[in-house]
C-alpha positions as CSV (number, residue, x, y, z in Angstrom):
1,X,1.9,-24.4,11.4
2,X,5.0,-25.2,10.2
3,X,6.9,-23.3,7.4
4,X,9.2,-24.8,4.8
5,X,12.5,-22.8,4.4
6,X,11.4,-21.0,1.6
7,X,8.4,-19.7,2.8
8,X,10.4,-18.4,6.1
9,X,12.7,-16.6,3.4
10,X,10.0,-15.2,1.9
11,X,8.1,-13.9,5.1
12,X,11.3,-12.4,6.6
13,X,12.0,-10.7,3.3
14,X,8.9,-9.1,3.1
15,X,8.9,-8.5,6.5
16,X,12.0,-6.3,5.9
17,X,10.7,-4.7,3.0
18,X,7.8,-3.6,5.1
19,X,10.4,-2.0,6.9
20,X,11.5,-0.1,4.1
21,X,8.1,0.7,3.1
22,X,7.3,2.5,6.7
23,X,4.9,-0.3,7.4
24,X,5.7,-1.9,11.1
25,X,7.5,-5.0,10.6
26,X,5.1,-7.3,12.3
27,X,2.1,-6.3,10.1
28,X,4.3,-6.9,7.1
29,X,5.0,-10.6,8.5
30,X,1.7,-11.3,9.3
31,X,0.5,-10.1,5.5
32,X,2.8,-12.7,4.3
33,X,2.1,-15.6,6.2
34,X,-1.6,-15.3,5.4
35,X,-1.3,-14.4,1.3
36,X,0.9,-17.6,1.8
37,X,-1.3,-20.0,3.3
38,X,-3.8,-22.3,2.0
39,X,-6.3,-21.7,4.8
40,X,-7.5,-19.8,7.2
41,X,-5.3,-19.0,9.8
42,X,-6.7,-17.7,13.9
43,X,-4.4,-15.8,16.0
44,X,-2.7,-18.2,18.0
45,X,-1.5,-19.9,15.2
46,X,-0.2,-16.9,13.5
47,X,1.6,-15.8,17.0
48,X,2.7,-19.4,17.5
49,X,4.0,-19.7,13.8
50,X,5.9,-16.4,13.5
51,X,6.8,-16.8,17.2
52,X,5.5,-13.3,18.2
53,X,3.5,-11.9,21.0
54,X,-0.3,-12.3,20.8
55,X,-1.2,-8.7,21.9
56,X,1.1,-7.7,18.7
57,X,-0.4,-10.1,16.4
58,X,-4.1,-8.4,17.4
59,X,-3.0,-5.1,16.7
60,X,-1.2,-6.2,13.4
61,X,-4.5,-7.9,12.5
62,X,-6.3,-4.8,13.2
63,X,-4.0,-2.4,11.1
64,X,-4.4,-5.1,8.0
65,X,-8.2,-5.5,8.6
66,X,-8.1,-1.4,8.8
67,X,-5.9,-1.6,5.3
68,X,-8.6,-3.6,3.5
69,X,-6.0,-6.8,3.3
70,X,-6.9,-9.2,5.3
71,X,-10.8,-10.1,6.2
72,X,-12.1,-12.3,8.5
73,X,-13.0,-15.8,7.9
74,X,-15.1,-18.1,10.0
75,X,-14.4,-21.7,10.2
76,X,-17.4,-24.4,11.0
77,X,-17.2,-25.2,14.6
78,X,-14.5,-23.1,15.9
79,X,-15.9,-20.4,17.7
80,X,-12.7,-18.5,17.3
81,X,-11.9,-15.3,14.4
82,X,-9.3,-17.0,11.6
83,X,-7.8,-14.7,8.9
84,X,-7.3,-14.5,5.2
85,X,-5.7,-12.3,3.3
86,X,-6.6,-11.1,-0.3
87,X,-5.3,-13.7,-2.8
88,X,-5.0,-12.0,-6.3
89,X,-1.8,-9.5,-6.3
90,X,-3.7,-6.6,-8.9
91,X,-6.4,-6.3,-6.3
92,X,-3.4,-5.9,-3.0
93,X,-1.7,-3.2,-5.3
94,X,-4.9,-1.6,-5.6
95,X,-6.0,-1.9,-2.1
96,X,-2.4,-0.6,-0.4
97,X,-2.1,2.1,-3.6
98,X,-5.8,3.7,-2.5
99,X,-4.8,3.7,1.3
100,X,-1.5,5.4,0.5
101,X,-3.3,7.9,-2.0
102,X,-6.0,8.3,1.0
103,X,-3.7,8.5,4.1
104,X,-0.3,10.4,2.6
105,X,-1.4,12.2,-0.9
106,X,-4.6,13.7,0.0
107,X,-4.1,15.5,3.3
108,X,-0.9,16.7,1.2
109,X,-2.8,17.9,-1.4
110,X,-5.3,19.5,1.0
111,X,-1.9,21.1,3.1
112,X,-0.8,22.2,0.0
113,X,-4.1,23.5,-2.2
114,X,-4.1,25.6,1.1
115,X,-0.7,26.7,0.6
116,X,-1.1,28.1,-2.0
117,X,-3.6,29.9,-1.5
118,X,-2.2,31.6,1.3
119,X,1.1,32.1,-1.2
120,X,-0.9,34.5,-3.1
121,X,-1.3,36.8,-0.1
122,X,2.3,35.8,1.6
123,X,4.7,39.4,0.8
124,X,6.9,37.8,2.9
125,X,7.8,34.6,0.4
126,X,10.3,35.1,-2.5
127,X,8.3,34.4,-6.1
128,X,11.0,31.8,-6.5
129,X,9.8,30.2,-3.3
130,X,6.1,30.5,-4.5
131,X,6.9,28.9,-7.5
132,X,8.5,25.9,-6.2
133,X,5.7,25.4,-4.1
134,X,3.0,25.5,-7.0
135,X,5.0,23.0,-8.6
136,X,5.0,20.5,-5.9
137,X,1.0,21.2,-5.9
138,X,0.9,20.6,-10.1
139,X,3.3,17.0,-9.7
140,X,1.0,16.0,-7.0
141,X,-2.1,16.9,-8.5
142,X,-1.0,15.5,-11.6
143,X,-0.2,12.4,-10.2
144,X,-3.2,11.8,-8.5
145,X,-5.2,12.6,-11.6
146,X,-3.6,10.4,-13.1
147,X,-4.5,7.7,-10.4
148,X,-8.0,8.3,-10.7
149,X,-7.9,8.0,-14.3
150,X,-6.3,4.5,-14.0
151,X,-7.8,2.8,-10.6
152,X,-10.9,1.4,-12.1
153,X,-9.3,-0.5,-14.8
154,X,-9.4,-4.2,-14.8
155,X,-6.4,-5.9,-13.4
156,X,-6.0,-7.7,-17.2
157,X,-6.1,-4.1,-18.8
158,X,-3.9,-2.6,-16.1
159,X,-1.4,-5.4,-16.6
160,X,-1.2,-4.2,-20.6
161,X,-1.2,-0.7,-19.6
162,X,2.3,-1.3,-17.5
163,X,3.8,-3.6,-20.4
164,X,3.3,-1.1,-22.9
165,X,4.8,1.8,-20.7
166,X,8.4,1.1,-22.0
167,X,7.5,1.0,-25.6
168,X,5.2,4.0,-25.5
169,X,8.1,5.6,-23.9
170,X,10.7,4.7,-26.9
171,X,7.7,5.3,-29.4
172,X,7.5,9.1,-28.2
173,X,11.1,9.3,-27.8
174,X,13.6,10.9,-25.5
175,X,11.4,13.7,-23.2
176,X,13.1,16.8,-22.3
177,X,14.5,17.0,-18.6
């Protein structure tokens, strides 16, 4: 497969961003090529096109595939797997928002619920310390409330949800800090 200039730019770039992002950077490359291309795409053509190892391109697969991004397509007389990725950009920020929630937030808010708990009994923790602690707990459980209050809206509604944010912001004026 070959790749215009811009869509090189735009795999590298998001290959570096994945970078940034703590996701491995061929997993981020491989996400790209497929949201870019018009067709189902099989493994050798994804190692020959971003010219990377084969072994690495199945275990990227798998980590997408694990990730909810990227499904597996079959194509009429090729016995071989191709790969698609997920097309419609509300339903990736969903998808890679509920793994992150799932695989960082929760077992942090899990760590942390237990924390607390064992605060209460801790003589050996300053109250100051205690209290820092509960309010690393209340952000995070706030935040994730707030998630599940949010994660079932349709991408349409979602989308005037975020456009609003900046005028409901100015509408209840300056918070305090």
């Amino acid at each position: 497969m070959d790749l215009s200039p811009t869509e090189q730019k735009y795999i590298l770039h998001w290959r570096e961003m994945g970078t940034r992002w703590g996701v491995n950077r061929t997993v981020a490359q491989i996400h790209a090529l497929l949201f870019l291309a018009s067709e189902p795409l099989h493994a050798e053509e994804i190692a020959d096109t971003l010219a990377v190892a084969r072994s690495n391109v199945s275990n990227s697969l798998k980590e997408l595939q694990s990730w909810g991004l990227v499904k597996v397509a079959h194509v009429m007389g090729d016995r071989r797997d191709h790969f698609v990725a997920l097309q419609d950009v509300w339903e990736i920020f969903r998808v890679i928002v509920e793994e992150r929630k799932r695989r960082e937030i929760d077992p942090t808010l899990s760590v942390l619920r237990q924390c607390a708990i064992e605060a209460e009994d801790d003589r050996g923790m300053q109250p100051a310390t205690r209290e820092r602690m509960a309010q690393v707990l209340d952000f995070l459980e706030l935040l994730a409330g707030s998630y599940d209050d949010y994660r079932h809206l349709p991408p349409a509604t979602l989308k005037r949800f975020i456009t609003m944010g900046g005028k409901v912001a100015k509408m209840l004026g300056k918070d305090e800090r």
